[in-house]
Structure formats: structure tokens, C-alpha cells
C-alpha positions in Angstrom: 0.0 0.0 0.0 2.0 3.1 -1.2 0.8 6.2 0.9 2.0 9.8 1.7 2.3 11.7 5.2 2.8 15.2 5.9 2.5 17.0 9.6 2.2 15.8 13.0 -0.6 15.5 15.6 -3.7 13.3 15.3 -3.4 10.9 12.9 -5.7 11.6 9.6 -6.5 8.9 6.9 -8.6 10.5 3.7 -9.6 7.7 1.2 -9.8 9.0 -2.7 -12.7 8.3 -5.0 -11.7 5.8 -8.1 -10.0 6.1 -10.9 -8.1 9.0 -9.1 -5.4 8.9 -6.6 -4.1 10.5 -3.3 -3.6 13.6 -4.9 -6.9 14.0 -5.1 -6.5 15.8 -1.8 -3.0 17.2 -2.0 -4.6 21.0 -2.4 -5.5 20.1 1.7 -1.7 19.6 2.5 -0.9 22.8 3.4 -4.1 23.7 4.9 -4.3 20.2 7.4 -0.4 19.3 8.3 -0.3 22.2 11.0 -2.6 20.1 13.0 -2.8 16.7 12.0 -0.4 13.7 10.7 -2.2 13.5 7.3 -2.3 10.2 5.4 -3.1 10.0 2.0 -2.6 6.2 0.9 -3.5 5.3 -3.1 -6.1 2.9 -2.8 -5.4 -0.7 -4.2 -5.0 -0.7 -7.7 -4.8 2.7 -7.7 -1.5 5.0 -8.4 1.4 3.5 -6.9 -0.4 0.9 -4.4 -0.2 -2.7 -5.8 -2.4 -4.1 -8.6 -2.8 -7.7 -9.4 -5.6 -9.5 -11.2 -5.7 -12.2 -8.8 -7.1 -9.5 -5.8 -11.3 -9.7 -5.9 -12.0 -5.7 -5.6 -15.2 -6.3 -4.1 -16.5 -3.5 -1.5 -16.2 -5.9 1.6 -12.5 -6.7 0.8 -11.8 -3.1 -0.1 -13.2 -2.4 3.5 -11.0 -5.2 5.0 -8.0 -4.2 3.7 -8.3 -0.2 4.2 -9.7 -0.6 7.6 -7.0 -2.8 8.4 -4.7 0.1 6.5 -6.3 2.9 8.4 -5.8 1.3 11.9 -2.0 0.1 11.0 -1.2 3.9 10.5 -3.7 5.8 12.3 -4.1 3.7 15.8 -7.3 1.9 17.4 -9.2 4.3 16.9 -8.6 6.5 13.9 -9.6 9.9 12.1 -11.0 9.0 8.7 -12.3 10.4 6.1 -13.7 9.7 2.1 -14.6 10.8 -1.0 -16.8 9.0 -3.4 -15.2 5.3 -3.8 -13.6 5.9 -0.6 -16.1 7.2 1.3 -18.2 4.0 0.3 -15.2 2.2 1.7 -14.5 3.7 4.7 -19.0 3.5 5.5 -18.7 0.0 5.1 -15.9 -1.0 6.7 -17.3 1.2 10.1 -20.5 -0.5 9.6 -19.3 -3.9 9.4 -17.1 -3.3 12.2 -13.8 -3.8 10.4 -13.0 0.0 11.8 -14.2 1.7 14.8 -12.8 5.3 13.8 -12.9 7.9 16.5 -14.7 10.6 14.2 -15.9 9.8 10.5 -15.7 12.2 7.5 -17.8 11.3 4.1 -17.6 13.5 1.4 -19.9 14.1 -1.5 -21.0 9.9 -1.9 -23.4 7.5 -3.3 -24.8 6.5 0.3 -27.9 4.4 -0.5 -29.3 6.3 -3.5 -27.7 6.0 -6.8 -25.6 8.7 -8.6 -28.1 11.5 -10.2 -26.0 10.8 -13.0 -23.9 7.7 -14.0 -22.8 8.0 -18.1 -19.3 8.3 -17.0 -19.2 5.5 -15.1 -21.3 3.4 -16.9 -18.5 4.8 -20.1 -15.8 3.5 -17.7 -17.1 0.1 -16.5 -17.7 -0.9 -20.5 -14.1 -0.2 -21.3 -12.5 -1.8 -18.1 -14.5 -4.7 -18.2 -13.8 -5.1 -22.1 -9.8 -5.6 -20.8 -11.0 -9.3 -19.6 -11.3 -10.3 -23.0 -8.3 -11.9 -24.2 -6.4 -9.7 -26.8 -8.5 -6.5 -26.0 -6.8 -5.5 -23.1 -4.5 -3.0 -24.5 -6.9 -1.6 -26.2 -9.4 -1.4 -23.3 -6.0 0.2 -21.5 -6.0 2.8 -24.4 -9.7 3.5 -24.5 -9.9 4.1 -20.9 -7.7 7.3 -21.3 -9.6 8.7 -23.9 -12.3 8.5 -21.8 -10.7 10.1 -18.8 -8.8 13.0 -20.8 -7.3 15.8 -18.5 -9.1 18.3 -19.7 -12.1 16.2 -18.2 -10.6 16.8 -14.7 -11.7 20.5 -14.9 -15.0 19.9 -15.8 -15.5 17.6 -12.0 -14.8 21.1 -10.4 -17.2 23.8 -10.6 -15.0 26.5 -10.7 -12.5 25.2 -13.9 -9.3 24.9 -11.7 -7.1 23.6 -14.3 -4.6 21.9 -11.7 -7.3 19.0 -11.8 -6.1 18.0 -15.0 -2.6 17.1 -13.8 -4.9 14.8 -10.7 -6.4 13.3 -14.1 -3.2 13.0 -15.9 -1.6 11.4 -12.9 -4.1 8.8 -12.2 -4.2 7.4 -15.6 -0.5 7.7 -16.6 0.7 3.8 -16.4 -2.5 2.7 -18.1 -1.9 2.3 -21.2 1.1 0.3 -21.1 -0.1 -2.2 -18.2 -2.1 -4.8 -19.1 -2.0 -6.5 -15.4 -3.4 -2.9 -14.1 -6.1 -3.1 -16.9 -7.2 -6.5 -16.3 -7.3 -6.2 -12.4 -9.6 -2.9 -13.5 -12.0 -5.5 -15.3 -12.4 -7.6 -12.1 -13.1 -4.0 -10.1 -15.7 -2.8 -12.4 -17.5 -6.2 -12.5 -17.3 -6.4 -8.8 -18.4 -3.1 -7.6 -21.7 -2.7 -6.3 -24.3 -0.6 -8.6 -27.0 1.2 -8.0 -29.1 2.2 -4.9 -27.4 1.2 -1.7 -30.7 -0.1 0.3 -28.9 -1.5 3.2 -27.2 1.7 4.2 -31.0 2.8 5.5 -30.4 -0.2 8.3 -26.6 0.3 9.0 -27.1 4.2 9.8 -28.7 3.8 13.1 -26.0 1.2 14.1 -23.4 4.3 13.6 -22.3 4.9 17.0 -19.1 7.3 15.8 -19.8 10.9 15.3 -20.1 11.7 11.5 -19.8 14.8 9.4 -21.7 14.6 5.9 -19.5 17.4 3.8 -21.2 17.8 0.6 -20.5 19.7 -2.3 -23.4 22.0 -3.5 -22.8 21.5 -7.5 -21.9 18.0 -7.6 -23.6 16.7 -10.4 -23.2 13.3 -9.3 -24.0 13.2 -5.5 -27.1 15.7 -4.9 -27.2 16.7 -1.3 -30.7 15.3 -0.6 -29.4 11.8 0.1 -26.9 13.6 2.8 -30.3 15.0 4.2 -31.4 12.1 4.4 -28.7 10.3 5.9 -28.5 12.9 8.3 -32.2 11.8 10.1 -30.9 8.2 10.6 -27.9 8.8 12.1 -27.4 8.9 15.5 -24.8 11.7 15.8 -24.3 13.2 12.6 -24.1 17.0 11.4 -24.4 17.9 7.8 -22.1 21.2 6.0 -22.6 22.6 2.2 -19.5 24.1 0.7 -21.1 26.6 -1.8 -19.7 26.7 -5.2 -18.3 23.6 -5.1 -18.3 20.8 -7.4 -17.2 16.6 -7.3 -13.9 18.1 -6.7 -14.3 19.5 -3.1 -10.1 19.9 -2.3 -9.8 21.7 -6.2 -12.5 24.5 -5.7 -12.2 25.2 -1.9 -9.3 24.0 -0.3 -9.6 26.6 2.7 -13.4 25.9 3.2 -13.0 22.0 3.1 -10.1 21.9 5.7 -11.7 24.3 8.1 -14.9 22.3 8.1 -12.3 19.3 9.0 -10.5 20.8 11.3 -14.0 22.1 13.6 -15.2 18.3 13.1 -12.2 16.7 14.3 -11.2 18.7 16.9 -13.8 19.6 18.9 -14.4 18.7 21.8 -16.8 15.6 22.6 -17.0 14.3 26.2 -19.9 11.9 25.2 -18.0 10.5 22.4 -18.2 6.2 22.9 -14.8 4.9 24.0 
């Protein structure tokens, strides 16, 4: 598991969304390392973390292994936090009680509705899943990039920051020239659960960790309503809006999404469950 660190004090683990990497969140560096030992790990078969066909991707070993990950590096009881993919991860691995993390940050996520819009990813699972087929894998590899150009990185924020299309550029670099990376994408995308995430409804309740819902107001994939939602079954739970925002929360307001961190972490809570 290849991961980065910057800072010192509580230990923070932030999970990427997929297809991207840990510098998905490098724009909170700078505004997080005064206060916390930040740890940005590249999720399996992602960026420089290990990729093998072999590996079954599936959501509950993705939960095993990161909440396994996230206590190794963070302690007992860690501070974590995801976007997307990762926030999916890190739910499910609290629910199932592979992680019992001492405060729980999900950004902009499925949670149990599915995406208000899912083209790209339906674009995405189509061309991974093609690199199964014998023979087709490099091309899959290749087709995959087209899909995911960098200029397409600026159009997830909703301010144009045109640093996201280095995040994109990153993310997809090896690609191309790694079949073993674009077959072990094929297993991910046919093992990934689609759709509407019913059993979250039950699990929410069962939450006994406080959680922060930080949503993005333009996200085009994850409308707030589901947060709202969220926010009535869970027992200790407070929901923040960054206003012009898009899928890319860390590219449009770095400041705004670190300070909302920052409150949610470190404040006080006596009542908190040991």
C-alpha cells in the first residue's frame, strides 16, 4: 500500500474516490499538516499501491484491507475520512465493524441512492470490463484514457481549476502500457456494487461514531438530498454545504473544506463512545 504523510498530531486517513489517486486531496496539505499527521494512501489498484488481477476488488475486501490500512497507520481508533469510492469504503468498513474510527468524515458519496447521474461511469465500466477479453486489453487500456482525458478533470470542479487536469493526468499515466493494471480494473468494475445502496438505511442507526456529511453544493453526481437524508438516521451526525463547489471538493475550496475538517475533528466531545 504506497501512501504519503505530511504533519504531525492526530493521525488523519482521507480515502480517494476511483480512478483518481491520493492527490486527489494534495490541495488540503498545506491547509491540514499544521494540526494533523495526514495520510493520503492510493487505494489498491490505484496510483502507486499494488495491482494484481488475482485480488477480488469487491467492496467488503476493499473495507478489509483499508480498515485494516487505516488502523495500522492511524491507531485503534482513527480519524478518517472519504470521498466517493472511498467514502463507500471507509461507511462500510465502520458499519461492518472492520474500523471503529474515532470521528468519521464522508464527502460528496453514493450512500444508498444511486448517482443522479452515472454515463461516465457506466463509459468507464464498459471499457475496463472489455480488458477481460483476451487480446483487447490494451486496447481497453488505451480507451480508458480517452475517456478520462485531463481536460475532463476541470469539468468535475465547478470553478474550472485547471490543476485538476494534472490529478487526471496522474491517475491514468501507467495505463496504457499495463495490461496486469487493466485486467485487475475489469475484475473491479465487474465487482463493484451498482445502484441504490438499500442496506445503508439499516446500517445508519447502528453508527455509533460521530459523522460529518461534507457535501459539495454542485456536484452533479451526488445531490445533497441523500446527505439530508442520511443525516435523520444517524445517530450523531451533522451535515455542511461548501457553496460553489463541485465533485472536486479539495480543487474549488481548499480553505473551506479543511476548516470544516478541522471544527469536526477537533472539537471537543466528552460523550464520544470509547
Amino acid at each position: 500500500m504506497a501512501y504519503r504523510e505530511a504533519g504531525t498530531g492526530p493521525p488523519l486517513v482521507l480515502l480517494h474516490s476511483a480512478r483518481l489517486t491520493h492527490r486527489e486531496f494534495e490541495p488540503l496539505v498545506e491547509e491540514l499538516a499544521d494540526r494533523f499527521r495526514l495520510v493520503l494512501p492510493d487505494l489498491p489498484l490505484h496510483g502507486d499501491s499494488e495491482d494484481r488481477p488475482h485480488h477480488p476488488y469487491t467492496l467488503d475486501w476493499m473495507a478489509q484491507v483499508m480498515g485494516d490500512f487505516c488502523m495500522e497507520v492511524g491507531g485503534r481508533r482513527p480519524l478518517v475520512g472519504g470521498h466517493a469510492e472511498g467514502a463507500e469504503i471507509v461507511l462500510h468498513a465502520a458499519a461492518t465493524h472492520r474500523l471503529r474510527p474515532a470521528r468519521l468524515v464522508i464527502m460528496s458519496a453514493r450512500l444508498h441512492r444511486p448517482p443522479a447521474s452515472d454515463r461516465l461511469g457506466t463509459a468507464w465500466r464498459l471499457a475496463a470490463r472489455a480488458a477481460a477479453v483476451p487480446g483487447l486489453d490494451r486496447l481497453a487500456a488505451r480507451g480508458a484514457r480517452l475517456l478520462f482525458r485531463p481536460e475532463h478533470g476541470m469539468a468535475l470542479t465547478a470553478r474550472g481549476n485547471p490543476a485538476a487536469r494534472d490529478l487526471v493526468r496522474h491517475a491514468l499515466a501507467d495505463i496504457a502500457h499495463n495490461t496486469s493494471l487493466a485486467r485487475s480494473w475489469a475484475r473491479f468494475a465487474r465487482r463493484w456494487p451498482r445502484g441504490a445502496r438499500r442496506d445503508l438505511l439499516d446500517a445508519y442507526p447502528q453508527l455509533d461514531r460521530p459523522v460529518l456529511l461534507l457535501w459539495a453544493d454542485e456536484d452533479r453526481f451526488y445531490p445533497v438530498s441523500a446527505a439530508e437524508e442520511a443525516l435523520e438516521l444517524l445517530p450523531d451526525a451533522q451535515l455542511r454545504v461548501l457553496p460553489g463547489t463541485g465533485f472536486l471538493l479539495a480543487y474549488d475550496d481548499p480553505v473551506g473544506l479543511a476548516r470544516e475538517i478541522k471544527a469536526f475533528c477537533l472539537r471537543p466531545s466528552p460523550g464520544e463512545v470509547g
